[in-house]
LUMTI-897386 format. One record per residue (C-alpha): residue in three letters; x, y, z. Coordinates in pm, whole numbers, plus 32768, in hexadecimal, padded with zeros to 4 digits. Example, Ala and Ser with C-alpha at 12.3 -4.5 7.8 and 13.67 -1.06 7.14 Angstrom:
REM LUMTI-897386
Ala84CE7E3E830C/Ser85577F9682CA/
END
This chain:
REM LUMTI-897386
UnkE3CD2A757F74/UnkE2692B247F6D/UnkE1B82B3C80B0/UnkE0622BC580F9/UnkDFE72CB981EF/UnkDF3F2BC982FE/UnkDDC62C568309/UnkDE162C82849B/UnkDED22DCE8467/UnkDDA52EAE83DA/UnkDD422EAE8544/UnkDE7E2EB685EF/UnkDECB2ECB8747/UnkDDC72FC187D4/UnkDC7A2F0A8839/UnkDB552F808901/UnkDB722EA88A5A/UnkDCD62E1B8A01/UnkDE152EB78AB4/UnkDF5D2ED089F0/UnkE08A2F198A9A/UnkE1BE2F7289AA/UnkE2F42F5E8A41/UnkE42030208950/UnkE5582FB789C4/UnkE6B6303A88F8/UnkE7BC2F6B8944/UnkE9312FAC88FF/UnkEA522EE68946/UnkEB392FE38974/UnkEAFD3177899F/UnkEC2C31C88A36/UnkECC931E088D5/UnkEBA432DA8835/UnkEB7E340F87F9/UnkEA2434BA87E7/UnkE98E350E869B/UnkE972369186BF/UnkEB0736A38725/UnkEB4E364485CB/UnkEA68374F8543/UnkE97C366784A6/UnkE82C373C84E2/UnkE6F136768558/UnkE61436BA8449/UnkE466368F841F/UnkE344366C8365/UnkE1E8364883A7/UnkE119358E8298/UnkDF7635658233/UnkDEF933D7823C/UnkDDEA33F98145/UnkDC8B3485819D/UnkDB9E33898210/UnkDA4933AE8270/UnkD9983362839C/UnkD82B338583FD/UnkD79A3353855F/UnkD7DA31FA85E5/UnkD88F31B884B8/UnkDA0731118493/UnkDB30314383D8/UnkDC35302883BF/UnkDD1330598280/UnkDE672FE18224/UnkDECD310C812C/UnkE0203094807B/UnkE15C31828006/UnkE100328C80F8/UnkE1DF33E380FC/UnkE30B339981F1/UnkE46B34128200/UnkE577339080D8/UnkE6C5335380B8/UnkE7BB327481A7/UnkE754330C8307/UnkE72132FB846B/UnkE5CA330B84F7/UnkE5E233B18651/UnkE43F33D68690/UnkE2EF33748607/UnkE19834128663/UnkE028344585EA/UnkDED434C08613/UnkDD7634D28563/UnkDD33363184D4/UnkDC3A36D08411/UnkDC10377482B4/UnkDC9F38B48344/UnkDDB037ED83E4/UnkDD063809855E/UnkDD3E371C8643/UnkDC29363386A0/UnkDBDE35D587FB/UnkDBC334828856/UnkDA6F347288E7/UnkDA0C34BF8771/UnkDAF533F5868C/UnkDB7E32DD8763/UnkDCD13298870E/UnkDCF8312F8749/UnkDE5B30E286B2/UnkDF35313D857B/UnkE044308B84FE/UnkE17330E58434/UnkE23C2FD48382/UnkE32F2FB28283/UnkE3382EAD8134/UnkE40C2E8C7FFC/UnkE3382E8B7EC2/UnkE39B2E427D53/UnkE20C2E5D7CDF/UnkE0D22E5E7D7A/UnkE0912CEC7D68/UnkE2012CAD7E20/UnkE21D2D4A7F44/UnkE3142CBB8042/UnkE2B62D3981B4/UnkE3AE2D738284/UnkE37B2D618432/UnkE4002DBB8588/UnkE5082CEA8625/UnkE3E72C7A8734/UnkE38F2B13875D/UnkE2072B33871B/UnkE1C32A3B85BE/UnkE1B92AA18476/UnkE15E2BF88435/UnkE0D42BF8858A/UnkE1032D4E8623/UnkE2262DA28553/UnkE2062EE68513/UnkE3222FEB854E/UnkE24830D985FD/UnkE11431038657/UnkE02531948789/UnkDEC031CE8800/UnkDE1C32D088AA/UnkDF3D33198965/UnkDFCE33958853/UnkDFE234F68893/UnkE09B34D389C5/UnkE19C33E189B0/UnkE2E634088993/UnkE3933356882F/UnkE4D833EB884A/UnkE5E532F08829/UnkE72333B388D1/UnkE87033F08824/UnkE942335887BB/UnkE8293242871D/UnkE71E32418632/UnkE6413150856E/UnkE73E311A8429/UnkE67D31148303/UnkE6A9313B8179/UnkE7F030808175/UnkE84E300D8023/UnkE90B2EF0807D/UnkE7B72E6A80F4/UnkE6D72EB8802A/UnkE69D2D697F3F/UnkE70D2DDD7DBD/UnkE5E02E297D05/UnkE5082E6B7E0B/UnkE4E32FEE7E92/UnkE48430208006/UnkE33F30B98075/UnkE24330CB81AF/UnkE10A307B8203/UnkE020311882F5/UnkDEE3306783AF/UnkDDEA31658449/UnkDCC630EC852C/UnkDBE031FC859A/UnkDA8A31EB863F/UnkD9A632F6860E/UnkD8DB331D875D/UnkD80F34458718/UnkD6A634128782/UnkD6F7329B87EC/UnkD61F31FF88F9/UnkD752316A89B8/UnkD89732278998/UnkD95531438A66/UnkD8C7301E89E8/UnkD91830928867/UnkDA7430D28883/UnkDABF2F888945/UnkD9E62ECC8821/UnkD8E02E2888D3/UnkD8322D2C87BA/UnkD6F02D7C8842/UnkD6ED2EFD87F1/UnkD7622EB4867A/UnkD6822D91861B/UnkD7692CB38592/UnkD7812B4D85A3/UnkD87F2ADC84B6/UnkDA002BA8849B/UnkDA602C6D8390/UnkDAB42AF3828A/UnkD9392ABA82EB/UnkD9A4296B83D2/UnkD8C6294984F7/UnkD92F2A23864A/UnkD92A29418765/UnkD80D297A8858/UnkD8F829A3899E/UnkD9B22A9088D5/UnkD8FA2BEE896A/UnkD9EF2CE288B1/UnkDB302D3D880E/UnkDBA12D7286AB/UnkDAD52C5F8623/UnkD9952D4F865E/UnkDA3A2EC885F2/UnkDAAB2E77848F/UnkDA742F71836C/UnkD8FD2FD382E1/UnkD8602F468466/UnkD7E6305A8526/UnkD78B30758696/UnkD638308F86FC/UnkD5CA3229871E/UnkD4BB32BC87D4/UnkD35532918724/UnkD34D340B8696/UnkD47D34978690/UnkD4E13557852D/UnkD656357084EA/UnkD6E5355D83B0/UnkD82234CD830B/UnkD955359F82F8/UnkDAC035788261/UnkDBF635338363/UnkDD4734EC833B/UnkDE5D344C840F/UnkDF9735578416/UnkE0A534B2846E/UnkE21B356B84DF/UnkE37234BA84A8/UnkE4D8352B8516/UnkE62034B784C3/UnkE77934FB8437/UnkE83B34A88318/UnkE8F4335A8381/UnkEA64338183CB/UnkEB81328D844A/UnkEB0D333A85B3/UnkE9BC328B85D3/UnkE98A314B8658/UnkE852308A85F4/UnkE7752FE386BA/UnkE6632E9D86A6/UnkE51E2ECC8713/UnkE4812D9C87B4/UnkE2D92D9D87F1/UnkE2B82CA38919/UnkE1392C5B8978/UnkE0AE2BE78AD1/UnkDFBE2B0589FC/UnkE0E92A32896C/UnkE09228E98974/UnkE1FD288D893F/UnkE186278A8853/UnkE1C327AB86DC/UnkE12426AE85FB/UnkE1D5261184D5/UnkE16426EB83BE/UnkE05E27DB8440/UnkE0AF294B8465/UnkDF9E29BF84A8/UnkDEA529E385E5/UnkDE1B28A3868F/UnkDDB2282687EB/UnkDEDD27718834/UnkDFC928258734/UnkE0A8292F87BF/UnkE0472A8987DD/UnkDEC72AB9883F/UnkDEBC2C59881D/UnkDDA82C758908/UnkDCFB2C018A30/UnkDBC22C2B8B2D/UnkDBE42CD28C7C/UnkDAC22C238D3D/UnkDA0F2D138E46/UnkDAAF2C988FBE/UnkD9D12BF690A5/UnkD9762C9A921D/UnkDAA22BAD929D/UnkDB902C299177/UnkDB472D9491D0/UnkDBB02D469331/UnkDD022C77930A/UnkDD9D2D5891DF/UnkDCD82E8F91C3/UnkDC2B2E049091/UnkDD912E098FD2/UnkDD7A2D398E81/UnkDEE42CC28E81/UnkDF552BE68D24/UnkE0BB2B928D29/UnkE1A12AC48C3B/UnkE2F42A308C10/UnkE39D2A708ADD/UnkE4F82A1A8A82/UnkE5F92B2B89E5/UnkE6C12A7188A9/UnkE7932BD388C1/UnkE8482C8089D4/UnkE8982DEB8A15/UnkE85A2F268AC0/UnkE70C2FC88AEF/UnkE6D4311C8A52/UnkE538312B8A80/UnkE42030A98A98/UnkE2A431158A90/UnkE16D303B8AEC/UnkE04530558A30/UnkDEEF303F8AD2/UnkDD5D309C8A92/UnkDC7331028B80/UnkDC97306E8CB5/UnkDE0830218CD2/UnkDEB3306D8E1F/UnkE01C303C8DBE/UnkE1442F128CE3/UnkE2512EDA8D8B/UnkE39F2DDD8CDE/UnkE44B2D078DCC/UnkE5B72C9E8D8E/UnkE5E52B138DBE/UnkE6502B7D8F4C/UnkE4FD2C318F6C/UnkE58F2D8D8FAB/UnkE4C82E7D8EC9/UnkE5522ED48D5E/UnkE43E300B8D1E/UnkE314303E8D88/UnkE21731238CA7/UnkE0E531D08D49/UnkDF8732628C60/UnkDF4A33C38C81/UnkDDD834268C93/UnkDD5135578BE8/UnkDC7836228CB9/UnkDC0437338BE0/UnkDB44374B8A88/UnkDC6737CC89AC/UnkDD1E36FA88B9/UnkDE0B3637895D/UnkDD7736368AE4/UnkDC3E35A68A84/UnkDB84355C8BF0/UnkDB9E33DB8C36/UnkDC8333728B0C/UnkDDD0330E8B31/UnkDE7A34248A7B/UnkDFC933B68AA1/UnkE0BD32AB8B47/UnkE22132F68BDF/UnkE33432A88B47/UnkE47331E98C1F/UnkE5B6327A8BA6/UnkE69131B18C90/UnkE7E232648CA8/UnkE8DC31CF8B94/UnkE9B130D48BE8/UnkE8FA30818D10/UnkE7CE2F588CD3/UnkE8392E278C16/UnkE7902CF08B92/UnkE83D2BEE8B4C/UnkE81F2AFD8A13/UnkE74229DE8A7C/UnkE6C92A7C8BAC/UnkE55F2A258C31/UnkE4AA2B7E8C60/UnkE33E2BC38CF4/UnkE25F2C8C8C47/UnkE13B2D338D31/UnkDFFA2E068CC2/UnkDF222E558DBD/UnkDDA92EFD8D9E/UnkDC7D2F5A8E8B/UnkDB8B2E748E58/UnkDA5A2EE68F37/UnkD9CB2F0D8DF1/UnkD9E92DEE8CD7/UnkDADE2E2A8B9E/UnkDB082D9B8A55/UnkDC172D95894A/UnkDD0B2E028A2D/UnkDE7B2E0C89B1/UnkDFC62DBE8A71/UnkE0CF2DDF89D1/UnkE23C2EAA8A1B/UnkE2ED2F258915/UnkE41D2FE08978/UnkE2EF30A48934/UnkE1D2300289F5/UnkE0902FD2896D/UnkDFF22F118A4D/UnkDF992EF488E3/UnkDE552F38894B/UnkDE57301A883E/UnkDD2B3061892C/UnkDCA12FD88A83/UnkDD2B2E9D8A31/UnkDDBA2DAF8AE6/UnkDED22D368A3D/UnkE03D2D7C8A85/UnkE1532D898986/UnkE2AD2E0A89C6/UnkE3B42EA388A9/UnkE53E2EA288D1/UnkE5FA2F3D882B/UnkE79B2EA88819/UnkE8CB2F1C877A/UnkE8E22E518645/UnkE9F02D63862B/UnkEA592DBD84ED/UnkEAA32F1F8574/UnkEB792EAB8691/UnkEC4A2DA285B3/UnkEC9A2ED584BA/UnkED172FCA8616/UnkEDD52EAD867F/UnkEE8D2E89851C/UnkEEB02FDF8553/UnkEF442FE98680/
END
């Protein structure tokens, strides 16, 4: 079956005022049995890739799906993911100049161009829906991917790869060029006022209550710059590192589910994509708190969601995303103890990678092994938390395992990934013995 890319992940989860939280969680069913990769001699091995160049001029965006990208071959493990905007001679760009709102990595099977079947995430979001395999914001310098031994993301596998059809990736890059911009802040969290749109990137109408968010910050708008300034275009790139290992009877793979704070927990017969009362919203608004707000919770935006878990297992990590703003995603077990909780680091500095003001990075929960489990059908709470003295919009909130309070960007949505054992794996080791 042919499937299209839904037009929702050219701006993925990394909007201006929206928080993400991603939550990666690994689970395994049983790691008493294992033995870690590097025992067995099977060398963790790299490569860092070039996204093609794109160009971006003051104010202006870039939100491109770019198809077949360079990425490791063969039947392997992926053990880490990460990326960053660089230019021509391969420096890295800070973030107060190219705004790295989100990229996305995900994987299809293609047999030609015009058939293309997309493959997702084990999350419950709809559709294609934030189903990508990995993906970050502007955190992404400085947050831990590493999935520890002995798992990895399994990928190449013959047996499931549909005959005919080869398997390749995709990767979605949205960048905001702030140089010279009136309103930094207000640019990167994709306020419709500063880009002068008023219908979304299919030219329908944008609601007039909707004040920012993805809808606004498509490709060819540009933020409003000061009257004056002269900046030209230049040619950037997103470089993007992968490790893994050749797969072996040794590694045990794992599912990575992409739970959002914004889940509606309604899915509509026959819609997959993104609708008020459909599933997965991405994004939200963090409304500025009131004098008697400020008093009774220290002016605290707190979103939280129940989301139910149709696997069980044990909790390797998990990583919140968030934009500017966020305070903090925490995921509660059905008992309310805390599974992980994943805190933004602020940059401080004006290097590449401590950028003052910007969440740079978000800690990752590696939960001793063995010792956190979820249980199939258990009810967890998703939290994503963000100062709101100051208005946000587009805020992500999403966990994923690796959290991206998919805010790609100070968002304020919340979406959490888990990662579990696969079944198939533990059926075979049982078989085994």
């Amino acid at each position: 079956m042919t499937l299209r890319l839904e037009k929702w992940q050219k701006l993925p989860s990394s909007s201006g005022n929206i928080v993400l939280l991603l939550l990666l969680s690994t689970l395994a069913f049983d790691v008493s049995c294992t033995q870690a990769f590097l025992e067995n001699g099977n060398k963790i091995k790299s490569g860092t890739f070039l996204s093609p160049e794109f160009m971006l001029g003051p104010g202006s965006v870039e939100s491109n799906i770019y198809y077949d990208i360079d990425f490791p071959r063969g039947h392997i493990a992926l053990k880490s993911f990460n990326a960053e905007v660089v230019d021509q001679a391969g420096n890295p760009v800070p973030l107060y100049e190219t705004y790295l709102h989100h990229w996305l990595v995900g994987k299809y099977y293609e047999h030609r161009p015009s058939d293309r079947n997309f493959s997702r995430n084990s999350g419950l979001c709809q559709g294609q829906i934030l189903g990508q395999y990995f993906g970050l914001g502007s955190e992404t310098r400085k947050t831990a991917t590493h999935i520890p031994d002995p798992y990895g993301v399994e990928i190449g596998n013959p047996a499931e790869i549909p005959e005919g059809y080869e398997e390749k990736w995709y990767l979605v890059v949205h960048a905001i060029e702030t140089r010279g911009v009136e309103d930094r802040l207000g640019c990167i969290e994709c306020r419709c006022d500063l880009y002068n749109v008023t219908n979304d990137e299919d030219g329908n109408p944008i609601k007039p209550d909707y004040k920012g968010g993805l809808q606004c910050c498509y490709g060819q708008t540009r933020c409003k710059v000061s009257q004056g300034f002269q900046g030209g275009n230049r040619s950037l790139s997103l470089r993007y590192t992968a490790k893994w290992i050749d797969w072996d009877s040794s590694a045990i793979p794992v599912e990575i589910f992409v739970l959002d704070v914004t889940d509606t927990g309604k899915r509509l017969h026959g819609l997959t994509g993104i609708s008020p009362e459909n599933g997965c919203q991405v994004e939200y608004e963090v409304e500025s708190c009131s004098a008697t707000n400020a008093t009774s919770n220290g002016c605290i935006d707190i979103q939280r969601n129940s989301l139910t878990m149709p696997t069980g297992g044990y909790v390797i990590y998990v990583v919140a995303h968030q934009h500017v703003g966020g305070t903090g995603s925490t995921l509660y077990g059905q008992d309310g103890n805390i599974i992980c909780t994943s805190i933004p680091i602020y940059g401080n500095g004006s290097e590449a990678g401590n950028e003052d003001g910007y969440i740079v990075g978000m800690s990752t929960c590696y939960p001793e092994q063995g010792s956190v489990k979820i249980t199939a059908g258990e009810n967890l709470t998703l939290e994503s938390n963000y100062n709101s003295t100051n208005k946000h919009t587009g805020v992500h909130g999403s966990i994923k395992g690796t959290t991206y309070a998919w805010s790609f960007v100070v968002f304020i949505g919340l979406t959490v990934t888990i990662v579990v054992a696969a079944h198939s794996w533990l059926k075979k080791r049982r078989e085994r013995g």
